[in-house]
LUMGU-876316 format. One line per field, with one value per atom (N, C-alpha, C): residue number from 1; residue in one letter; x negated, y negated, z negated. Coordinates in steps of 0.1 Angstrom, whole numbers, padded with zeros to 4 digits. Atoms other than C-alpha are relative to their C-alpha. Layout:
REM LUMGU-876316
nr (NUM,...)
rest (A,...)
X (X,...)
Y (Y,...)
Z (Z,...)
END
This chain:
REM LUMGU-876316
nr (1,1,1,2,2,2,3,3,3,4,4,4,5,5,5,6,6,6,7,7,7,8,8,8,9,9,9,10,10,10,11,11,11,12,12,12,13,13,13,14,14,14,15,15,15,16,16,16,17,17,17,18,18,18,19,19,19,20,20,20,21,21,21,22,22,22,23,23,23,24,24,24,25,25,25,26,26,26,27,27,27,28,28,28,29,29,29,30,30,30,31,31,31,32,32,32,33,33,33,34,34,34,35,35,35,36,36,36,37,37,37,38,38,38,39,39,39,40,40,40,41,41,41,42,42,42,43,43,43,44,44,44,45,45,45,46,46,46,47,47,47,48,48,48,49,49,49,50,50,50,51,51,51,52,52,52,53,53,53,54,54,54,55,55,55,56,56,56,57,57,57,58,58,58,59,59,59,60,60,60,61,61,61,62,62,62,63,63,63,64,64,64,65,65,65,66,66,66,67,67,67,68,68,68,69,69,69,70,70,70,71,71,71,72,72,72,73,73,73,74,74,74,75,75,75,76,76,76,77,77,77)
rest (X,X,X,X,X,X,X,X,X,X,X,X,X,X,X,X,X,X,X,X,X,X,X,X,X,X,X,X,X,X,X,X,X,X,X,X,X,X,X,X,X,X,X,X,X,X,X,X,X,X,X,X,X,X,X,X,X,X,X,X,X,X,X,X,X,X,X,X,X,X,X,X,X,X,X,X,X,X,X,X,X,X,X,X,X,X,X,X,X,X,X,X,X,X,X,X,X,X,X,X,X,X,X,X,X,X,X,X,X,X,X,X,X,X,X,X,X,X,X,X,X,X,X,X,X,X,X,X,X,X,X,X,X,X,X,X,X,X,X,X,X,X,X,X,X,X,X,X,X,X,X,X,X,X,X,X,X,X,X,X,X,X,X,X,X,X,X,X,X,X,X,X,X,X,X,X,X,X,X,X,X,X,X,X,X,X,X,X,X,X,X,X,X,X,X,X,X,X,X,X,X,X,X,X,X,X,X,X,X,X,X,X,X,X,X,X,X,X,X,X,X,X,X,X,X,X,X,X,X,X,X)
X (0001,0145,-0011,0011,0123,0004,0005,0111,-0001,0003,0113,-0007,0010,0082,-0006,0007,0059,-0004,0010,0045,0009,-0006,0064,-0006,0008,0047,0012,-0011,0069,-0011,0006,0054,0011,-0009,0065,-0007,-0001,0057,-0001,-0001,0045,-0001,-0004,0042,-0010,0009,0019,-0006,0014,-0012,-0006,0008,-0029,-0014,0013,-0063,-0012,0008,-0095,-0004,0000,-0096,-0014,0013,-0127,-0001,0004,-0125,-0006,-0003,-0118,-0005,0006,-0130,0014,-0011,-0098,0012,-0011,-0073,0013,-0012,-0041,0002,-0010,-0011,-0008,0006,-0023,0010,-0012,0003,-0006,0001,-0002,0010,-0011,0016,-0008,0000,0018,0005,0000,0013,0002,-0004,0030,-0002,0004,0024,0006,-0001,0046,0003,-0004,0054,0010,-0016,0085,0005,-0004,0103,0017,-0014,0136,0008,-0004,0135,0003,0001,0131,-0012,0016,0099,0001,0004,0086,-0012,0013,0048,-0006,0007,0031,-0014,0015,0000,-0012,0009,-0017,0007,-0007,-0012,-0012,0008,-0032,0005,-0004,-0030,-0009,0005,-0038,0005,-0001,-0040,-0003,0000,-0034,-0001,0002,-0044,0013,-0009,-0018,-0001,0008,-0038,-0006,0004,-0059,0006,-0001,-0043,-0011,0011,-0072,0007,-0003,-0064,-0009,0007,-0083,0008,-0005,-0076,-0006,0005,-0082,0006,-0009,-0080,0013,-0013,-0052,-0005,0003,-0069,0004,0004,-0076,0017,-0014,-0039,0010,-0010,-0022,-0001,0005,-0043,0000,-0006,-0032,0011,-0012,-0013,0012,-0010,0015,0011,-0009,0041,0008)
Y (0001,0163,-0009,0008,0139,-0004,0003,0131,-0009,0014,0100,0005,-0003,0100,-0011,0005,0080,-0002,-0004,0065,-0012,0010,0047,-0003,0005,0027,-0003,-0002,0024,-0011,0012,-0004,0002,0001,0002,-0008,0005,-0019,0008,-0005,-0004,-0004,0004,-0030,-0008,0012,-0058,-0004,-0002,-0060,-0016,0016,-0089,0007,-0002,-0086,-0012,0006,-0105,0003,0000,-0111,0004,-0003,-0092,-0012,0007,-0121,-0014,0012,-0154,0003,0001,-0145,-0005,0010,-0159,0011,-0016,-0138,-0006,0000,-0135,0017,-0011,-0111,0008,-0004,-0085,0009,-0007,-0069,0014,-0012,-0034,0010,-0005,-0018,0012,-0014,0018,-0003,0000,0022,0009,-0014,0055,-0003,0005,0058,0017,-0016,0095,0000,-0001,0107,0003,-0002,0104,0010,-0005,0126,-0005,0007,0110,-0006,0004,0087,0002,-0007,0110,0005,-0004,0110,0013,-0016,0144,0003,-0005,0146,-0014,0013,0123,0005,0004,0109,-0006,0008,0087,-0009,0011,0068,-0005,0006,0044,-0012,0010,0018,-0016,0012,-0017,-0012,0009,-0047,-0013,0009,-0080,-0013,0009,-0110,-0012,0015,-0140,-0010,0015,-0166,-0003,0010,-0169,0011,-0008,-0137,0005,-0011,-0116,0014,-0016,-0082,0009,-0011,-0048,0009,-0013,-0011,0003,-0008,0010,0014,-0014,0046,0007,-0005,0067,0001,0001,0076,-0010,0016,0037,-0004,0000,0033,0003,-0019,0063,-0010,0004,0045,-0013,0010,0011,-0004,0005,-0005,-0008,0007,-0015,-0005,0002,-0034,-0012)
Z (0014,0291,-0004,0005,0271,-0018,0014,0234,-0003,0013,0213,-0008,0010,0192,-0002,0003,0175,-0011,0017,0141,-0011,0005,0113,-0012,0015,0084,-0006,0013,0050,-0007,0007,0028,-0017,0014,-0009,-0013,0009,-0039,-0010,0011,-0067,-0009,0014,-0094,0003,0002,-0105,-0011,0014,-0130,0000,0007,-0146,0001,-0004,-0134,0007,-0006,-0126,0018,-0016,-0086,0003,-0006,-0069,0012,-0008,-0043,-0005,0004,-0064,-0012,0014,-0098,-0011,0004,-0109,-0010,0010,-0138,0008,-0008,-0116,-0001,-0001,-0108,0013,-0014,-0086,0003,-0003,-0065,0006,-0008,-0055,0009,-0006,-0026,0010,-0004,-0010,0015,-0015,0031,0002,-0006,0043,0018,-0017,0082,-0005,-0004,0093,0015,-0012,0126,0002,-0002,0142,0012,-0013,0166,-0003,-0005,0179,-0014,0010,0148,-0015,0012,0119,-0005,0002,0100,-0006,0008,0096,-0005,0002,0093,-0007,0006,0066,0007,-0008,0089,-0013,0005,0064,-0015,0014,0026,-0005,0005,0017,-0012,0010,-0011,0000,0003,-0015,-0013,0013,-0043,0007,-0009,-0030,-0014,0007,-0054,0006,0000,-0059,-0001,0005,-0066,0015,-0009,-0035,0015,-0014,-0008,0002,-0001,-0010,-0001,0001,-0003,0007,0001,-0005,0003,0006,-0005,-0007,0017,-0035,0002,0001,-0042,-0003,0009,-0054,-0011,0017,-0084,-0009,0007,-0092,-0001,0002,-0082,-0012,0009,-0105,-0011,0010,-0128,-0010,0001,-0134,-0007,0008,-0158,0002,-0011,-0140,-0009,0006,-0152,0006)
END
C-alpha cells in the first residue's frame, strides 16, 4: 500500500487598487493576490498549511506581502 501526498499552492486574485508604489514611488495599479498552500493526500486538499497575501505594483514589478488585515482592508475595485 502507499500514499500520494504533498502540498498544493492556489494563487487567487483579489482585485486591484490605485496606490502609491513602496518601491518606485510611482501612483500605479497595485495588484493584490491570495497564496493558499493545503496538503494533499492522493490529490485532494484537505489541510490549509499556510495563506499569505501579496501586492504587486504594475508599473515597475515590485512585489511585497502584506497582512490580512491590510488586505480585508483595501479598496479594491
Amino acid at each position: 500500500m502507499f500514499f500520494i501526498f504533498g502540498l498544493r499552492t492556489k494563487v487567487d486574485r483579489s482585485g486591484v487598487v490605485q496606490q502609491v508604489c513602496r518601491h518606485c514611488g510611482n501612483q500605479a495599479a497595485q495588484v493584490i493576490t491570495r497564496r493558499s498552500t493545503k496538503f494533499t493526500l492522493f490529490f485532494i486538499p484537505l489541510i490549509p498549511i499556510r495563506t499569505r497575501y501579496a501586492q504587486q505594483c504594475t508599473f515597475c514589478g515590485a512585489q511585497y506581502e502584506i497582512s490580512r488585515s491590510d488586505a480585508e482592508h483595501l479598496p479594491v475595485g
